[in-house]
C-alpha positions in Angstrom: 0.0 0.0 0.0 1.6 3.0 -1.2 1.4 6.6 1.0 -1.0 8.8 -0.2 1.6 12.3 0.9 3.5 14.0 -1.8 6.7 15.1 -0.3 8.5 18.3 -2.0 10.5 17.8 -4.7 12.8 20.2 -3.5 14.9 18.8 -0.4 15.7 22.3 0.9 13.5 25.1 -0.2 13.5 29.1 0.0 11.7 31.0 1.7 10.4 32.7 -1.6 8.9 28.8 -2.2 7.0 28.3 1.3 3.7 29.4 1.4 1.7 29.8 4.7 0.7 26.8 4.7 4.0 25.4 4.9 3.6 23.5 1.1 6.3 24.1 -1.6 4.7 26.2 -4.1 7.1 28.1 -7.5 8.4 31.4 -6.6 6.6 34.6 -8.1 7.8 36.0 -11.3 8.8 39.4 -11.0 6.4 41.6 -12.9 3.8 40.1 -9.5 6.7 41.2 -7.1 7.2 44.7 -8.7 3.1 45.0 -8.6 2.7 43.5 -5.4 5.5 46.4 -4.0 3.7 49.5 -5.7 0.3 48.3 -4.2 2.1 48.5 -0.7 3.9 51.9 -1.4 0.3 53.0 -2.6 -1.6 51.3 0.5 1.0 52.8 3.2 1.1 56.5 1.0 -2.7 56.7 1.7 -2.7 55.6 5.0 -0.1 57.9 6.3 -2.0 60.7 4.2 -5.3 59.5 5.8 -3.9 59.6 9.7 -1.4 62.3 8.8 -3.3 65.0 7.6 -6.0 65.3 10.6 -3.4 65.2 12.9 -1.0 68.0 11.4 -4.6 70.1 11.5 -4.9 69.0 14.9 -1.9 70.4 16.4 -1.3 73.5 13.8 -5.2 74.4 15.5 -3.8 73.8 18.8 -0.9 76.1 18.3 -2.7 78.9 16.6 -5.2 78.5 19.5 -2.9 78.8 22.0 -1.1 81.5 20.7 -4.3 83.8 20.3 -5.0 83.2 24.2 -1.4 83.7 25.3 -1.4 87.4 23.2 -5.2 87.6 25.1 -3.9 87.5 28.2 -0.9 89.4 27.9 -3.6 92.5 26.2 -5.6 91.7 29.4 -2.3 92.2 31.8 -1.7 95.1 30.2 -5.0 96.6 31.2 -6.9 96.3 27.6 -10.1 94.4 27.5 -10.6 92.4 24.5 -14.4 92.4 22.9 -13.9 92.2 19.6 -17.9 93.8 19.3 -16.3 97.3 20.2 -14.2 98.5 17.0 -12.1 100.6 19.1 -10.9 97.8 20.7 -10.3 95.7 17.4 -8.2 99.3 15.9 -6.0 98.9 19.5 -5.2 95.5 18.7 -4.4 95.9 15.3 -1.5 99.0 16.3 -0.4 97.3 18.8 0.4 94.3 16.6 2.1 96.8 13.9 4.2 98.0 16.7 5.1 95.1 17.9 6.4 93.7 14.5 8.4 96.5 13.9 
C-alpha cells in the first residue's frame, strides 16, 4: 500500500517557495513582485496621508489656538479688555500688533 503524501520535490526550499501553509509552491515571477511592491507603497502613502493630515490640523489648531489666548492675556495684563464687538478695541489690537512687529 503505497502513502498517499507528496513530499516536496525540493529537499531544501526558499523562503520565496513556502507558502503559509507550509507547502512548496514556484516562486513569483517578477512583474507580481514589482506590482505587489507598488500596491504597498500605494496602500502605506494613503494611509499615512489619511492619519497624517487630521493630525497636522490637529496640532497647527492647537498652536494657533494657543497662541491667540497667550497674546489675550498678555492684552488683558496690560489693562486692555478684549471684545472684539467694540471697533475701538479691534483698531488697539491691530496697532499694537504693527508696533510690535516692527
Amino acid at each position: 500500500m503505497e502513502n498517499s503524501l507528496q513530499l516536496p520535490t525540493s529537499t531544501n526550499p526558499t523562503s520565496s517557495e513556502i507558502d503559509f501553509l507550509g507547502k512548496t509552491s514556484k516562486p513569483l515571477n517578477d512583474c507580481t513582485v514589482i506590482l505587489l511592491k507598488i500596491i504597498a507603497l500605494a496602500s502605506t502613502t494613503v494611509l499615512v496621508v489619511v492619519l497624517g493630515v487630521p493630525v497636522l490640523v490637529g496640532i497647527l489648531g492647537f498652536l494657533s489656538t494657543t497662541i491667540v489666548m497667550l497674546y489675550w492675556h498678555m492684552l488683558a495684563w496690560n489693562g486692555l479688555e478684549v471684545d472684539f464687538d467694540e471697533p475701538d478695541n479691534v483698531e488697539l489690537i491691530l496697532q499694537d500688533l504693527k508696533h510690535t512687529n516692527h
